[in-house]
Chimera marker file (.cmm) of the C-alpha trace (Angstrom):
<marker_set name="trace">
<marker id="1" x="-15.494" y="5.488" z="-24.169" r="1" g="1" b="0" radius="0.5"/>
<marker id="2" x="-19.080" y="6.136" z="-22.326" r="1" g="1" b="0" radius="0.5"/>
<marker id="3" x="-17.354" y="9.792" z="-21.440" r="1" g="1" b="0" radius="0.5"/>
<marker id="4" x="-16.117" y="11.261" z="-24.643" r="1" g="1" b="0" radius="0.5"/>
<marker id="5" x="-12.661" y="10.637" z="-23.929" r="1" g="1" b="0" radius="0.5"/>
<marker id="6" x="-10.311" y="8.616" z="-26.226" r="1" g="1" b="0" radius="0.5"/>
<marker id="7" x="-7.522" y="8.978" z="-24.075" r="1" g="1" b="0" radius="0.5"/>
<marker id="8" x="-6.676" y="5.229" z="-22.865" r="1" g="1" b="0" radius="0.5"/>
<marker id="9" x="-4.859" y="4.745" z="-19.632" r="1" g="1" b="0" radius="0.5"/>
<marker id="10" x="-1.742" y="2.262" z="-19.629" r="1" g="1" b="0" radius="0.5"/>
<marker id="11" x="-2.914" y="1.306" z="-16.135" r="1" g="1" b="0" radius="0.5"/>
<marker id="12" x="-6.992" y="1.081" z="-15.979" r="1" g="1" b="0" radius="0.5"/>
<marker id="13" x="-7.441" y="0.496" z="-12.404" r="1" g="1" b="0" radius="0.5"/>
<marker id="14" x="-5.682" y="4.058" z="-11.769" r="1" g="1" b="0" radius="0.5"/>
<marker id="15" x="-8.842" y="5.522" z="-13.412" r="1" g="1" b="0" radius="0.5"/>
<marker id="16" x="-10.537" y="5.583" z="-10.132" r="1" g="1" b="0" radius="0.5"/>
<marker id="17" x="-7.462" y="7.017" z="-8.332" r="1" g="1" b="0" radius="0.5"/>
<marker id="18" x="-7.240" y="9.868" z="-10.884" r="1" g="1" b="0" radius="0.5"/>
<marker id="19" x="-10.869" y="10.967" z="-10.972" r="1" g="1" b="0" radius="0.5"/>
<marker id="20" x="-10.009" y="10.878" z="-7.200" r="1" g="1" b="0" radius="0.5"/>
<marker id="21" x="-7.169" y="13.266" z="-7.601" r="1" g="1" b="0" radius="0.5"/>
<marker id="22" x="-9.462" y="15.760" z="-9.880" r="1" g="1" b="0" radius="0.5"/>
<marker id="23" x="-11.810" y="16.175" z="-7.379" r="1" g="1" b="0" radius="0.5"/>
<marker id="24" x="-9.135" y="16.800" z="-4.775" r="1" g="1" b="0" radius="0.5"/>
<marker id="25" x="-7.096" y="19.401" z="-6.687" r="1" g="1" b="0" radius="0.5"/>
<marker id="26" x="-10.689" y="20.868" z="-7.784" r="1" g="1" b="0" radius="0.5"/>
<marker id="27" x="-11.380" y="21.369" z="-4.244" r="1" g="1" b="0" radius="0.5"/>
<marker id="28" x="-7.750" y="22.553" z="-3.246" r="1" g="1" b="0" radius="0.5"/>
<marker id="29" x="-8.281" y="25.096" z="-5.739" r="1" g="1" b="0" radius="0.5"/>
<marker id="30" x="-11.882" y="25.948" z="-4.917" r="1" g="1" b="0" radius="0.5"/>
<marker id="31" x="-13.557" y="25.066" z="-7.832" r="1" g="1" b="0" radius="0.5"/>
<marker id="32" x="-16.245" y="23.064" z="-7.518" r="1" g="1" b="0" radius="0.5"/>
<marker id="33" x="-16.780" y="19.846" z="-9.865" r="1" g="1" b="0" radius="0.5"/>
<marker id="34" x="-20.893" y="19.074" z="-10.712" r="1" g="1" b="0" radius="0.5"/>
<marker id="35" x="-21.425" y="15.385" z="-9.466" r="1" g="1" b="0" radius="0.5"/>
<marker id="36" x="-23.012" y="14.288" z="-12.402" r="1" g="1" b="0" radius="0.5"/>
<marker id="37" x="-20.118" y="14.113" z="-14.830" r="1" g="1" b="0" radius="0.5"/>
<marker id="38" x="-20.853" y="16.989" z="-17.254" r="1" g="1" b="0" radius="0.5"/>
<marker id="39" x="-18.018" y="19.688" z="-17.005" r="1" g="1" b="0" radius="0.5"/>
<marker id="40" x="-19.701" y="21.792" z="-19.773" r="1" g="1" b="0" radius="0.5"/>
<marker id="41" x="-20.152" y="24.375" z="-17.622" r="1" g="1" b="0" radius="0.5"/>
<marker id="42" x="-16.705" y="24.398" z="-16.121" r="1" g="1" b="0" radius="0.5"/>
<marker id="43" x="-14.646" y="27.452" z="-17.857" r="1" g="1" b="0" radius="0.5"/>
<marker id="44" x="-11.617" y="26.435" z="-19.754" r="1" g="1" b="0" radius="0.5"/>
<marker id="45" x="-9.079" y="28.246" z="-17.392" r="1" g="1" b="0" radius="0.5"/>
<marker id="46" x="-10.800" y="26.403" z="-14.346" r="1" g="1" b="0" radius="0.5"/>
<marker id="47" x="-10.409" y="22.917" z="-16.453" r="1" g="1" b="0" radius="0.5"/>
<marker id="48" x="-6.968" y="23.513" z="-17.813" r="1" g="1" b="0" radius="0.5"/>
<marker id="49" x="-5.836" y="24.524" z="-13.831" r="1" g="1" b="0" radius="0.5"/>
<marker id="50" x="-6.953" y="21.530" z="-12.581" r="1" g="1" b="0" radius="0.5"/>
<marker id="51" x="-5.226" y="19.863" z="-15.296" r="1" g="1" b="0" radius="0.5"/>
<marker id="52" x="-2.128" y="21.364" z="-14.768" r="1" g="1" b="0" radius="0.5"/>
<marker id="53" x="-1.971" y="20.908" z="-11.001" r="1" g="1" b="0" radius="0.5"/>
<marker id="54" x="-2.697" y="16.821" z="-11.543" r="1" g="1" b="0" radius="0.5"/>
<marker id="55" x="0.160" y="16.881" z="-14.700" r="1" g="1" b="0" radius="0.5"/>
<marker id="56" x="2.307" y="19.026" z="-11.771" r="1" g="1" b="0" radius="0.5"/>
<marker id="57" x="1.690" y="16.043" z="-8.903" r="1" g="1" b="0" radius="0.5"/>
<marker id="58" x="1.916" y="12.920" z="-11.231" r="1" g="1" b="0" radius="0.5"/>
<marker id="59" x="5.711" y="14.367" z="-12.164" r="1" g="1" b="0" radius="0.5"/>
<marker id="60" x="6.417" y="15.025" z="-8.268" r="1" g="1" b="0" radius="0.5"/>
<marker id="61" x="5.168" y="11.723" z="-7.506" r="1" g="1" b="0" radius="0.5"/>
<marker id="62" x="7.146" y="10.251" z="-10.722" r="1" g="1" b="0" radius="0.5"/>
<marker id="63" x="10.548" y="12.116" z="-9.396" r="1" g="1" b="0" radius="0.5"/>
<marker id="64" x="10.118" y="11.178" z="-5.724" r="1" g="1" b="0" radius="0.5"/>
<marker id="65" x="9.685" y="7.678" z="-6.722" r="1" g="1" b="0" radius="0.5"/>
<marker id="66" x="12.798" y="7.624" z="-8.749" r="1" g="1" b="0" radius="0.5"/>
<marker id="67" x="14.678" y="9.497" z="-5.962" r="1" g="1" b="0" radius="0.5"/>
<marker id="68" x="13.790" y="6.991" z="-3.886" r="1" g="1" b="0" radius="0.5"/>
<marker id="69" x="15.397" y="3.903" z="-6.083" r="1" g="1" b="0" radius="0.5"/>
<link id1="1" id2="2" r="1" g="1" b="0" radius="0.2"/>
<link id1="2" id2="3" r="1" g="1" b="0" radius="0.2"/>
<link id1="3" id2="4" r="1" g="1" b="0" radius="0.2"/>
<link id1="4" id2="5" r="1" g="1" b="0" radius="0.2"/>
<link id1="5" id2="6" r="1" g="1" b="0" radius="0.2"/>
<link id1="6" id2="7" r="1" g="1" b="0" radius="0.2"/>
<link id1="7" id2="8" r="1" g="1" b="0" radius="0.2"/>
<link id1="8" id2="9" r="1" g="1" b="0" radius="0.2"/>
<link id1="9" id2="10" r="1" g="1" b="0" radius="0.2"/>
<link id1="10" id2="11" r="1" g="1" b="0" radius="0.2"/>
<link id1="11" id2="12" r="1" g="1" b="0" radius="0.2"/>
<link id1="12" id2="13" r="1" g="1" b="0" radius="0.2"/>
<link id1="13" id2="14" r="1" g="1" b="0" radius="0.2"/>
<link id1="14" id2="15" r="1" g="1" b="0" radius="0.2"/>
<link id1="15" id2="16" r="1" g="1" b="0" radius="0.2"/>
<link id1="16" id2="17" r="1" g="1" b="0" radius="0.2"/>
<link id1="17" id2="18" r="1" g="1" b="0" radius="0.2"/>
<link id1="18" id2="19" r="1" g="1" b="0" radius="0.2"/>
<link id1="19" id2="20" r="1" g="1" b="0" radius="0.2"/>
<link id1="20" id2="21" r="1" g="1" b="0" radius="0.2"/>
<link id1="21" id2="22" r="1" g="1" b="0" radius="0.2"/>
<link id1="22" id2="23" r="1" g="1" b="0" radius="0.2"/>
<link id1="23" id2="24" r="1" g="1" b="0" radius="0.2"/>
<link id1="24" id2="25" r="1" g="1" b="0" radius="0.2"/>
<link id1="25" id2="26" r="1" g="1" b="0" radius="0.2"/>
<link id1="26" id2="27" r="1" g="1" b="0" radius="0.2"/>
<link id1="27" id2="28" r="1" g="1" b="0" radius="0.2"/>
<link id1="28" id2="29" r="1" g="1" b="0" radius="0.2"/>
<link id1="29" id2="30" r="1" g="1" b="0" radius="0.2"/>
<link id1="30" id2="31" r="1" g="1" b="0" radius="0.2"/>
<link id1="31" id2="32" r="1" g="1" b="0" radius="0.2"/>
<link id1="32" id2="33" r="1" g="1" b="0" radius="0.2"/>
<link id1="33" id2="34" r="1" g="1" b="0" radius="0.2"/>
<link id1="34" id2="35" r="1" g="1" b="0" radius="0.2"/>
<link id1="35" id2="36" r="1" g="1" b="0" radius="0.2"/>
<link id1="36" id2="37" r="1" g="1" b="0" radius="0.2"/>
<link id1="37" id2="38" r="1" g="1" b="0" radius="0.2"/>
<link id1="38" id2="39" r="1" g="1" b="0" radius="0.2"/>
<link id1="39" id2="40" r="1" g="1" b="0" radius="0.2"/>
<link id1="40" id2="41" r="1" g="1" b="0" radius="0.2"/>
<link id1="41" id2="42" r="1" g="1" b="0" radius="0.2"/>
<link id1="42" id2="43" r="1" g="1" b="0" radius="0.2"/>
<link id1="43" id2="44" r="1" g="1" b="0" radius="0.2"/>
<link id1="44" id2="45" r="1" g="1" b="0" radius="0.2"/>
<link id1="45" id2="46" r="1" g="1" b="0" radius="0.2"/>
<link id1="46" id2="47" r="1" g="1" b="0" radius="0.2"/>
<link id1="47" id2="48" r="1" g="1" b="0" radius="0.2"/>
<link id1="48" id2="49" r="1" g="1" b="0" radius="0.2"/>
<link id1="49" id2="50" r="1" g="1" b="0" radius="0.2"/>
<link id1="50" id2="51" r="1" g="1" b="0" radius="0.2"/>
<link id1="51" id2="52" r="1" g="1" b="0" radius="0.2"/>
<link id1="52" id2="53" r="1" g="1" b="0" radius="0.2"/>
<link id1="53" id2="54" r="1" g="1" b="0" radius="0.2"/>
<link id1="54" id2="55" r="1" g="1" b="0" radius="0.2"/>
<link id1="55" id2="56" r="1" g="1" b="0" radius="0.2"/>
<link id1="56" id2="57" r="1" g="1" b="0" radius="0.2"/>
<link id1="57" id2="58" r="1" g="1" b="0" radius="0.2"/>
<link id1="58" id2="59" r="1" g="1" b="0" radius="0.2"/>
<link id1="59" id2="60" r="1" g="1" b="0" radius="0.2"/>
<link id1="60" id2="61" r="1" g="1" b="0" radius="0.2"/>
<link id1="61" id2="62" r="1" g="1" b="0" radius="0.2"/>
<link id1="62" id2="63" r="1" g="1" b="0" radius="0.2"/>
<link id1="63" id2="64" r="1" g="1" b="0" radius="0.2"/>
<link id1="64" id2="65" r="1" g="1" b="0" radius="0.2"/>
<link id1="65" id2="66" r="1" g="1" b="0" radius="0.2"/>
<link id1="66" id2="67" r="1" g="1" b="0" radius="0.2"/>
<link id1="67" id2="68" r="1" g="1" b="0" radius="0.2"/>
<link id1="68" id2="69" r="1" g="1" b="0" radius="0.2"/>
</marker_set>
């Protein structure tokens, strides 16, 4: 919990592949992420859009997947 966050993910080794995915969606939306890790001056509606569009593409990846059994 170095970060702050207490969230723990059912599948560590995807942490590296969703920090990936922030900065992506950050940068698809045009908001640019400091390097160094602190978000404090991120505004909330910048974090929570960028939270939203990851929660939107884990539940299209989730659906394709189970399309696909």
């Amino acid at each position: 919990m170095a970060n702050g966050n207490s969230n723990q993910l059912v599948v560590p080794q995807a942490s590296a592949a969703l920090d990936q995915m922030k900065y992506e969606v950050a940068q698809e939306l045009g908001i640019s992420l400091p390097q160094d890790g602190y978000y404090g001056n991120i505004t909330t509606k910048d974090a929570g859009s960028i939270g939203g569009s990851i929660t939107r593409k884990l539940v299209q990846i989730a659906e394709q997947s189970l399309a696909g059994r």
